[in-house]
C-alpha positions as CSV (number, residue, x, y, z in Angstrom):
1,X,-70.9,37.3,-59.8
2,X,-72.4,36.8,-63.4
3,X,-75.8,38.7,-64.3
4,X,-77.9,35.8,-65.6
5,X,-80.0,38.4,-67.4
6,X,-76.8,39.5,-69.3
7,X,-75.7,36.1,-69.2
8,X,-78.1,34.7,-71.9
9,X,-79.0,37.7,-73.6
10,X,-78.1,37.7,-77.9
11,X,-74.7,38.2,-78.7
12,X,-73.1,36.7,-75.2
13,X,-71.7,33.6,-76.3
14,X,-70.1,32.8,-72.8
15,X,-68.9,34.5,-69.6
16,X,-65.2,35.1,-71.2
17,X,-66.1,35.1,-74.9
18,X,-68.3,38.1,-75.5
19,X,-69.6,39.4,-79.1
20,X,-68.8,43.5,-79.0
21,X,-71.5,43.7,-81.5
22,X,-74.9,42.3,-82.3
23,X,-75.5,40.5,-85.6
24,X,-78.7,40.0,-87.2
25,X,-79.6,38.3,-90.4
26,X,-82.8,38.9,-92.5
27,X,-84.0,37.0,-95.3
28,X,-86.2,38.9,-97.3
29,X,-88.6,37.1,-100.2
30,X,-88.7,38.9,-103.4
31,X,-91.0,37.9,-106.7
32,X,-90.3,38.9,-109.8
33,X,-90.0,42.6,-110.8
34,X,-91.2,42.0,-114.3
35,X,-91.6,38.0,-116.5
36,X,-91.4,37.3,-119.7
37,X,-92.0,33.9,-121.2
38,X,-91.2,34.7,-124.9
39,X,-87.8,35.9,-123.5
40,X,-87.7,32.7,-121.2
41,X,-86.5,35.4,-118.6
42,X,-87.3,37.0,-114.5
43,X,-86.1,40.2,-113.4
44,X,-85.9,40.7,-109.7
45,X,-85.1,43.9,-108.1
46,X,-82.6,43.2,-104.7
47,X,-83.8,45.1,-101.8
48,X,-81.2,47.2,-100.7
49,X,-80.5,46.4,-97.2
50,X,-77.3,45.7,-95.4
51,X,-74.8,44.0,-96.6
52,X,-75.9,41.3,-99.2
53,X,-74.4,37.9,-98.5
54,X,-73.5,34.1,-100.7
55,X,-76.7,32.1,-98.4
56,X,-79.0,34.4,-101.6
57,X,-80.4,32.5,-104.2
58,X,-83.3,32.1,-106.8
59,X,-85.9,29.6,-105.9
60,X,-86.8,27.9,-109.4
61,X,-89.0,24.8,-110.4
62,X,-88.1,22.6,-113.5
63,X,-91.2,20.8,-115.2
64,X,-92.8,19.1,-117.7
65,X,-94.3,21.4,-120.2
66,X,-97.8,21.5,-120.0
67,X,-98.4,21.8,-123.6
68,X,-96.2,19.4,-124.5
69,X,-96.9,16.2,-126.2
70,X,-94.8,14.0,-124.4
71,X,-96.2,11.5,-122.3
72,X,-93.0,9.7,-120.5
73,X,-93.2,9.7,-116.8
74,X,-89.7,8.6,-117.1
75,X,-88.2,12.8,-117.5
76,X,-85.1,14.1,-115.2
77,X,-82.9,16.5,-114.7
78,X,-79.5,15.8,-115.8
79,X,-77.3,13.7,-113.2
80,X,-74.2,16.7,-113.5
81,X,-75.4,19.3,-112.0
82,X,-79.2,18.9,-111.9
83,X,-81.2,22.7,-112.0
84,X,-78.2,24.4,-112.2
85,X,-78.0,23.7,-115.7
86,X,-81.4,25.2,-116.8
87,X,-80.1,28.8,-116.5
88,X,-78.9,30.5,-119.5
89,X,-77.6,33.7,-118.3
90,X,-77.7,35.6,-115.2
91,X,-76.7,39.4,-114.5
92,X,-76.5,42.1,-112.3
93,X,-76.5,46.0,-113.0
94,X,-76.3,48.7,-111.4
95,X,-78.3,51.9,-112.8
96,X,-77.9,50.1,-115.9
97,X,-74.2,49.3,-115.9
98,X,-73.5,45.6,-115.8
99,X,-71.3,44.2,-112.6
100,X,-71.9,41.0,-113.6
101,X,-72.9,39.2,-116.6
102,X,-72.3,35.1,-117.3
103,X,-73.8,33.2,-119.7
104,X,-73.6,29.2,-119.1
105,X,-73.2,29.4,-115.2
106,X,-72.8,26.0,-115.2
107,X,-69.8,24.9,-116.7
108,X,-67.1,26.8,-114.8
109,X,-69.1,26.0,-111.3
110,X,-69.6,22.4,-112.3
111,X,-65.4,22.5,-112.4
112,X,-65.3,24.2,-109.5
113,X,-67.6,22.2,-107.5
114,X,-66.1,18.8,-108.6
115,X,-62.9,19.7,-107.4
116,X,-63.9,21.4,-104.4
117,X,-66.0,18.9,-102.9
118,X,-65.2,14.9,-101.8
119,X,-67.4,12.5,-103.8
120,X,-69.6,12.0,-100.9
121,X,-70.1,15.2,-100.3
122,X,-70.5,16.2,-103.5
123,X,-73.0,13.3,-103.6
124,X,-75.1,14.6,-100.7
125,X,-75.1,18.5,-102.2
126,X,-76.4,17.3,-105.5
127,X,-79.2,15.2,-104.3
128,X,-80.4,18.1,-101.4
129,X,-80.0,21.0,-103.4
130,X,-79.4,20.4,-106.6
131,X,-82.0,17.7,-108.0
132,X,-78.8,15.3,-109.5
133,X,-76.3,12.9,-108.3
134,X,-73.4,11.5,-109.8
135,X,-71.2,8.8,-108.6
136,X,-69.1,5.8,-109.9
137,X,-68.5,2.3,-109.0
138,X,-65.0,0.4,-109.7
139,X,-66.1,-3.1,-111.3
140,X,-64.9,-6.3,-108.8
141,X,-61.8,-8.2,-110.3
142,X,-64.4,-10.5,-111.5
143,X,-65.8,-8.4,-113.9
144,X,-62.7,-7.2,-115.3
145,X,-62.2,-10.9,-116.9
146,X,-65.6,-10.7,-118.7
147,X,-65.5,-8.9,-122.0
148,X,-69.1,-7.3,-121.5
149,X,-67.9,-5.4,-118.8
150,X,-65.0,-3.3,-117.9
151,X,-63.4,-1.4,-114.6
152,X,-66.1,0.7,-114.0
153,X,-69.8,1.9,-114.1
154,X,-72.6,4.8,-112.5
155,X,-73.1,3.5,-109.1
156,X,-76.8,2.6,-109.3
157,X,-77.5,2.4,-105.4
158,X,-76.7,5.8,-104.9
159,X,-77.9,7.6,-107.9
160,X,-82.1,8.8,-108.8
161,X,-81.9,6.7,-112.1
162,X,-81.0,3.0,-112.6
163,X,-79.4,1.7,-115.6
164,X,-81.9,-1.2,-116.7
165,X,-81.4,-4.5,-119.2
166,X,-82.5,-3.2,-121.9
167,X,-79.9,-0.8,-121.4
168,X,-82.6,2.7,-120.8
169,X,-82.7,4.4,-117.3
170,X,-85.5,4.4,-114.7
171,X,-85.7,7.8,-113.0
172,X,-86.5,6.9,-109.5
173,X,-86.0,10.9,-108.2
174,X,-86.2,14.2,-108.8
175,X,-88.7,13.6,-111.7
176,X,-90.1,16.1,-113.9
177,X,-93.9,16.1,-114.2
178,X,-96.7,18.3,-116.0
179,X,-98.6,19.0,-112.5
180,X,-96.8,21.7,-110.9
181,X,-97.5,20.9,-107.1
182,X,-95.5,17.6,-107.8
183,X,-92.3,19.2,-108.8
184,X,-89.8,20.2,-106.7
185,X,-88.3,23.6,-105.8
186,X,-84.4,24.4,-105.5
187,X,-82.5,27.4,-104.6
188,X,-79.7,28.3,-106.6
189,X,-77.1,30.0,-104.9
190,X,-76.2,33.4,-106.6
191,X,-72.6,32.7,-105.7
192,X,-73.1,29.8,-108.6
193,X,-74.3,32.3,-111.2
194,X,-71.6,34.4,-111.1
195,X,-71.7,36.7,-108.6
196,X,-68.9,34.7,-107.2
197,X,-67.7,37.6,-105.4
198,X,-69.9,37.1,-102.7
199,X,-68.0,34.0,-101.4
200,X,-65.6,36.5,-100.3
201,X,-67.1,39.7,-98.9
202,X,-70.6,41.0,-98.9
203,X,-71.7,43.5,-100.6
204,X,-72.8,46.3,-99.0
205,X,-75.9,46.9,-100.7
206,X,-77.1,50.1,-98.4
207,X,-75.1,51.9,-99.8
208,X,-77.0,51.6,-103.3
209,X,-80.3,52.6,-101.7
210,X,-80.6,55.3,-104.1
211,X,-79.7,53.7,-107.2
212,X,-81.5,51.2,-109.3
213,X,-80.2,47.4,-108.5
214,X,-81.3,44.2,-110.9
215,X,-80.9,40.9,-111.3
216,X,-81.9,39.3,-114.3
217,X,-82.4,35.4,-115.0
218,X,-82.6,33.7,-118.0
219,X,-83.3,30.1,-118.3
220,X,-82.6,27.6,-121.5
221,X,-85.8,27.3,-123.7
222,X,-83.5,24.1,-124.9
223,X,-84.7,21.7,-122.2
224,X,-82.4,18.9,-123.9
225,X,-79.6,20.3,-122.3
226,X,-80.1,19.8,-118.8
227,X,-83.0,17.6,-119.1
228,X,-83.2,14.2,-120.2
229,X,-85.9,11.0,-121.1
230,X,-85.0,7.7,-119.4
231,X,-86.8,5.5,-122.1
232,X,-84.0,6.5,-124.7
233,X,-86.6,8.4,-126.3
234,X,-85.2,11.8,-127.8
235,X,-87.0,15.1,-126.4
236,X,-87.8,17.9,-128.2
237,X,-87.0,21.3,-127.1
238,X,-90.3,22.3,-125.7
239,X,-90.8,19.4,-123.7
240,X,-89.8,20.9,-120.5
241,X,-89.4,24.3,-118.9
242,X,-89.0,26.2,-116.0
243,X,-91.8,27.6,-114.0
244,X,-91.6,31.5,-113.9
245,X,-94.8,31.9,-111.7
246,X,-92.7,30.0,-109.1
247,X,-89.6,32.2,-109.7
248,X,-88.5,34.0,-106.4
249,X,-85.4,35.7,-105.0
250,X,-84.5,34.7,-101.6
251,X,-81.9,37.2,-100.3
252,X,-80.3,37.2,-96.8
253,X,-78.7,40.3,-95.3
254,X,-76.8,41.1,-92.3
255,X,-78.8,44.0,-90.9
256,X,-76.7,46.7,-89.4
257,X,-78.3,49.5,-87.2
258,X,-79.7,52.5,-89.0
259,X,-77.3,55.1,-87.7
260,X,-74.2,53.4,-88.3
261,X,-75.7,52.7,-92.5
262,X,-76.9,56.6,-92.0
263,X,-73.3,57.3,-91.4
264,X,-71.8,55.3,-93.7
265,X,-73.7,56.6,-96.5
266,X,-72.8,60.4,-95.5
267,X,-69.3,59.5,-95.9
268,X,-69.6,58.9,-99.5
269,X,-70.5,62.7,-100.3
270,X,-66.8,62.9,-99.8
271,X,-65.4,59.6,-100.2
272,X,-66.6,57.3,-102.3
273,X,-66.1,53.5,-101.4
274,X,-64.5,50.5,-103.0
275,X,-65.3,47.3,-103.8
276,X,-63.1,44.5,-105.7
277,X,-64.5,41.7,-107.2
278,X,-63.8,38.6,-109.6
279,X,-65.9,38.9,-112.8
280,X,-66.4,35.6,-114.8
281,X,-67.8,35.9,-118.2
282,X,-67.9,33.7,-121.6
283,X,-65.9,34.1,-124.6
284,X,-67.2,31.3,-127.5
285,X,-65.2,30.3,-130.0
286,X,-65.4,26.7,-132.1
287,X,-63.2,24.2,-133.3
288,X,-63.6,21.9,-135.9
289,X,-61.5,18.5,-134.6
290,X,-60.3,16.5,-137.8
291,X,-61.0,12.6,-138.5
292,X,-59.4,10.0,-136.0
293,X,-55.4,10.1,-136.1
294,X,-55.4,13.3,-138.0
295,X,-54.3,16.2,-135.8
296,X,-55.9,19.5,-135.4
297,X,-53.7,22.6,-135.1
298,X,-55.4,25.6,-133.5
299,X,-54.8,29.2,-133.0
300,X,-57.3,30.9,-130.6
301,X,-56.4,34.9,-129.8
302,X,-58.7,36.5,-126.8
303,X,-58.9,40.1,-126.6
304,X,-58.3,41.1,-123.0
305,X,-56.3,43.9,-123.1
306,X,-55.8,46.2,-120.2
307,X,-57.9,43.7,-117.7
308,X,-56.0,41.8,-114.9
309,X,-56.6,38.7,-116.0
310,X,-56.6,36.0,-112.8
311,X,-57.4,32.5,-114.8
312,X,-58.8,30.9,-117.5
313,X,-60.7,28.1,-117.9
314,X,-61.6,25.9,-121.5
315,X,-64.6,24.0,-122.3
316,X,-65.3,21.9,-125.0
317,X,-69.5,21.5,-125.4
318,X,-71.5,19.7,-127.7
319,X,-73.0,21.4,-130.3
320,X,-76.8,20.2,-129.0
321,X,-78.1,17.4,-127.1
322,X,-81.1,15.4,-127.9
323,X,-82.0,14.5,-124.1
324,X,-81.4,11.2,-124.3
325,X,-77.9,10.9,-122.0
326,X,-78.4,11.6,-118.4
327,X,-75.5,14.0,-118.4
328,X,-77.2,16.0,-121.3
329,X,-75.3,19.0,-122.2
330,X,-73.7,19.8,-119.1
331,X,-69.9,18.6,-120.3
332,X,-66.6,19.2,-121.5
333,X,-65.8,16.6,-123.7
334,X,-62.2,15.4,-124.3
335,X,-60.9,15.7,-127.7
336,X,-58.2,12.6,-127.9
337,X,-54.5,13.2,-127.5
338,X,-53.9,17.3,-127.0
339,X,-51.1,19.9,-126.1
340,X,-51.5,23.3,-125.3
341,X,-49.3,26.3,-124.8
342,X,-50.6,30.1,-123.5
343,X,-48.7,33.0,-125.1
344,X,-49.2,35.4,-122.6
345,X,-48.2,39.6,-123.3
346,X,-45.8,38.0,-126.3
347,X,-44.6,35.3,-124.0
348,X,-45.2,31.6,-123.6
349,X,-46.5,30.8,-120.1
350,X,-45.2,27.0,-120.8
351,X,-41.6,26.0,-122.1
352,X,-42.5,23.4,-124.3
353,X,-46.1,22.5,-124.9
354,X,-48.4,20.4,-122.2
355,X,-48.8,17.3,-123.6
356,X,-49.1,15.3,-120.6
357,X,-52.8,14.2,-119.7
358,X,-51.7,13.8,-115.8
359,X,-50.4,17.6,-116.4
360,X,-53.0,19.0,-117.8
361,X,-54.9,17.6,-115.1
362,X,-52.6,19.4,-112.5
363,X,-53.1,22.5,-114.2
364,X,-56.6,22.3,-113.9
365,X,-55.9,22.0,-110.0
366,X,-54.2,24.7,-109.7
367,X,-57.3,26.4,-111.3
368,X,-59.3,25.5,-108.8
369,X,-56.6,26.2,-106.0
370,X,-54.7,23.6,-105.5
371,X,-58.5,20.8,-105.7
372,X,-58.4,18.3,-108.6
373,X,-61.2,16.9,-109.9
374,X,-63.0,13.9,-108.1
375,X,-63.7,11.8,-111.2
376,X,-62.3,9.1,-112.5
377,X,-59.8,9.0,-115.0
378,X,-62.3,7.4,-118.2
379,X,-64.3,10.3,-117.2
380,X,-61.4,12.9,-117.3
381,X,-60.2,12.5,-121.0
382,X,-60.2,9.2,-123.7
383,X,-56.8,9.3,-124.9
384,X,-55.2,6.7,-127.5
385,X,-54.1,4.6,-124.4
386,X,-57.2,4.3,-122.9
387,X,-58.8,4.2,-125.8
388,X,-56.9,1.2,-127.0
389,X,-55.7,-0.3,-124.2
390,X,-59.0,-0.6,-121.4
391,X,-61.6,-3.0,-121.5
392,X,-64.6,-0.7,-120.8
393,X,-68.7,-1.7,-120.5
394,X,-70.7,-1.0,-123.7
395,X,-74.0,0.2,-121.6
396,X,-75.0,3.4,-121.0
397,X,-74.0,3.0,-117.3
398,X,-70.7,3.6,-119.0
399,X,-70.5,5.2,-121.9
400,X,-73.0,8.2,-121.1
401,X,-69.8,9.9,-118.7
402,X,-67.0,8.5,-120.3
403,X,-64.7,11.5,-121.2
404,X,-67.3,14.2,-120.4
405,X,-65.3,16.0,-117.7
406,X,-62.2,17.4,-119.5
407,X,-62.4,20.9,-118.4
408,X,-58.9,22.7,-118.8
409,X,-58.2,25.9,-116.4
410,X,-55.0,27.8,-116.3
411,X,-54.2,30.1,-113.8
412,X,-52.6,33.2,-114.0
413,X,-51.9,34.0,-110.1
414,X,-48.8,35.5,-109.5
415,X,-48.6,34.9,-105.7
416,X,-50.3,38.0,-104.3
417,X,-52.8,38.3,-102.4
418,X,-56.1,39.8,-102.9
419,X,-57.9,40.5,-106.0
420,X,-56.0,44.0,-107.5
421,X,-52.4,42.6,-108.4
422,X,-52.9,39.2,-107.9
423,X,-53.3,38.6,-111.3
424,X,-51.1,39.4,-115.2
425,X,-52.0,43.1,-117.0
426,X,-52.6,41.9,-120.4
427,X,-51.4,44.2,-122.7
428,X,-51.6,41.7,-126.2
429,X,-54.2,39.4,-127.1
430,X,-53.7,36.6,-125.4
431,X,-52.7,33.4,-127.6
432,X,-53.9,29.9,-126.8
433,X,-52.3,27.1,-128.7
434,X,-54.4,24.3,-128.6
435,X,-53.7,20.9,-131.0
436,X,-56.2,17.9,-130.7
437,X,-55.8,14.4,-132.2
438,X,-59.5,12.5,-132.0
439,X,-59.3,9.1,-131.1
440,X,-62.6,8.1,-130.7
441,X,-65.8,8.9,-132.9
442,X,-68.3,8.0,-130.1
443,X,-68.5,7.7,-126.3
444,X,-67.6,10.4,-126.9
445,X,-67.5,11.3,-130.2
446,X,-64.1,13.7,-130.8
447,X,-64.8,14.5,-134.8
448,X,-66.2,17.2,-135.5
449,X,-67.6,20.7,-134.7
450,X,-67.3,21.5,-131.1
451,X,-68.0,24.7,-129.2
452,X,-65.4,26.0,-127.7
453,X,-65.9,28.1,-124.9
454,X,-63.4,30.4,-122.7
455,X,-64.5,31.4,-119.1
456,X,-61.4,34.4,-118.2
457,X,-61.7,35.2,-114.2
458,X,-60.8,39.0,-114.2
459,X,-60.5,41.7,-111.5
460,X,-63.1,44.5,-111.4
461,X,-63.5,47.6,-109.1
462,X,-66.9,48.8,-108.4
463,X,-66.6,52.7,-107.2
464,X,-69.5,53.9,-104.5
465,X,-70.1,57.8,-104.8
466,X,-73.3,59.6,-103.4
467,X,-73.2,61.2,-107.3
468,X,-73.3,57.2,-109.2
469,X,-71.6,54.3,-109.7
470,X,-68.6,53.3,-112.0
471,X,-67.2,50.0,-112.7
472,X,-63.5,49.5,-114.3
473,X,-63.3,47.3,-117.6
């Protein structure tokens, strides 16, 4: 006969399907250990309780400046990836020793969530958590026939801003204003900032009680690169910010019971414990892409000797936005016709050069295991034949995405499981060969200066002792 009082009490899912072992979650509230706005920059220090899970986030609120002279109620955050592109840098240390430390955040996550996620799910995300939406519309056969318009367009039924006559964009959501109690607030997962190893384990932070644990935020005094004016209107840098009074960490923990963390910590004063990790960071380099139909031959070498190198991912930024387009800054823009080759430990990855733009697409799946990209092709690359051969619209609606997606990630998994030996030793600078021919000087504009920026995915070890911490390179 079944005790009712057992029956529903926590962790008994059902007569036959017991849980052994209680689970509780806490979510603790922190505010900022220390602020600075001349460094644009929180500092939070991470209570050190159980094990630290991916639900953790910063809560941050975008706005209008409230010194600034701008007077457009038309202001919005970038229809990419909305508030995740207003932080700069974000990194955690450990009595001072960095485990983590990416600048830009947002390029290799936008990759990653554009590929992991279907279009109406990604849809959905954006516009719940993110403050942005992005979606596109294939033209009727109609339209094709009319030389004003072309195959395709931003879906304006589905997105916050609305692409008008006069060819400007109304912001109907997630508006930026100078009164803080009518903006809103989002959470930023930490798992998008690059402490992507908590998508895969916890960390178990009790066993840092005694040392000194930060996290540290900076945001981009450069508002025109994740914010933008509907009006047309170019902003100025100042125009928007991010409200650091509102700043908070929200941290969730699975809460184990004090004499099993009591023991676990004794065990370190003779073994210490382990704990593997993926650690992302930014490597910049630039490129300077020669006039249309000239092509541009490039030798890039990153030093990443002795580190396990997992994958690698290229983005090709703007130099600076002026806050017009509603995709601001938060790109990758394709450079025309391109090849590429990776000379890996003296050898080339590649037999011949990728010159295929379906390939290179391919690659980029494999990247983001075995998920492509749910964009459309225009917004992929601009290549001669679809620079030449598509009839495409001439409004914003259009021309503000096309080509803006063209991220490139190669990856260096050898098959193996788990993060130590899953990945190539490098023991020479890796070489990437990289040729571009432009095609196009605008929408987008492939001459010139770009920043070109390398995101390598390395394995780490972090090393728990009762004595400190260490961290392999």
């Amino acid at each position: 006969m079944t005790d009712l009082n057992e029956y529903f009490s926590l962790g008994l899912t059902n007569e036959d399907d017991p849980i052994e072992n209680e689970i509780v979650m806490n979510t603790i509230r922190t505010p900022p250990n220390t602020k600075s706005s001349s460094f644009n920059r929180v500092i939070f220090e991470i209570p050190k309780v159980g094990l630290l899970t991916k639900d953790s986030g910063i809560m941050v609120q975008p706005r209008q400046a409230s010194d600034s002279s701008n007077t457009s109620s038309n202001i919005a955050l970038n229809i990419v990836n909305g508030v995740l592109g207003c932080v700069k840098r974000c990194s955690m240390t450990i009595d001072g020793k960095e485990l983590t430390n990416l600048e830009n955040p947002s390029y290799p996550e936008t990759n990653r969530l554009y590929a992991k996620n279907s279009p109406a799910r990604m849809l959905d995300f954006q516009n719940v958590a993110l403050g942005s939406a992005f979606s596109i519309v294939n033209l009727s056969q109609d339209f094709k026939t009319a030389t004003s318009s072309g195959v395709e367009i931003l879906n304006h039924t589905q997105l916050p801003v609305k692409n008008t006559a006069s060819d400007d964009f109304v912001c109907t959501g997630n508006v930026l204003s100078k009164t803080d109690s009518a903006n809103t607030k989002y959470m930023i997962p930490l798992h998008m900032l690059g402490l992507s190893f908590l998508r895969h384990e916890s960390l178990p932070i009790h066993l840092l009680k005694n040392r000194d644990v930060q996290l540290s935020i900076e945001f981009d005094s450069d508002c025109r690169n994740w914010a933008f004016n509907g009006t047309g209107t170019a902003l100025v840098a100042s125009d928007c910010d991010v409200n650091l009074d509102a700043c908070e960490l929200i941290t969730t923990h699975i809460q184990q019971n004090e004499e099993l963390e009591a023991m676990l910590f004794d065990e370190l004063k003779t073994n210490a414990r382990t704990y593997n990790l993926f650690e992302t960071y930014l490597i910049k380099q630039s490129l300077v892409n020669n006039a249309v139909g000239t092509a541009t031959n490039s030798l890039i070498r990153l030093n990443l000797q002795r580190r396990e190198l997992q994958k690698l991912l290229q983005v090709q930024a703007p130099l600076s936005a002026d806050g017009s387009n509603p995709v601001c800054n938060q790109v990758s823009d394709s450079l025309g016709d391109i090849s590429l080759n990776h000379r890996s430990n003296g050898v080339f990855i590649f037999d011949r050069r990728v010159s295929n733009n379906a390939q290179q697409y391919y690659l980029n799946s494999l990247y983001n295991s075995n998920d492509g990209l749910k964009v459309s092709n225009n917004a992929w690359s601009q290549t001669k034949l679809q620079a030449d051969g598509q009839l495409v619209s001439a409004t914003k609606g259009y021309t503000s995405y096309c080509g803006r997606f063209n991220y490139i990630g190669v990856s260096y998994r050898n098959g193996n499981r788990g993060v130590i030996g899953g990945g190539v030793v490098q023991t020479t600078p890796l070489e990437i060969h990289y040729d571009s021919t432009a095609r196009k000087t605008t929408n987008p504009n492939q001459v010139g200066e770009k920043d070109l920026l390398f995101y390598p995915s390395v394995s780490k070890v972090l090393v728990i002792s009762q004595n400190g911490v260490e961290m392999t390179f």
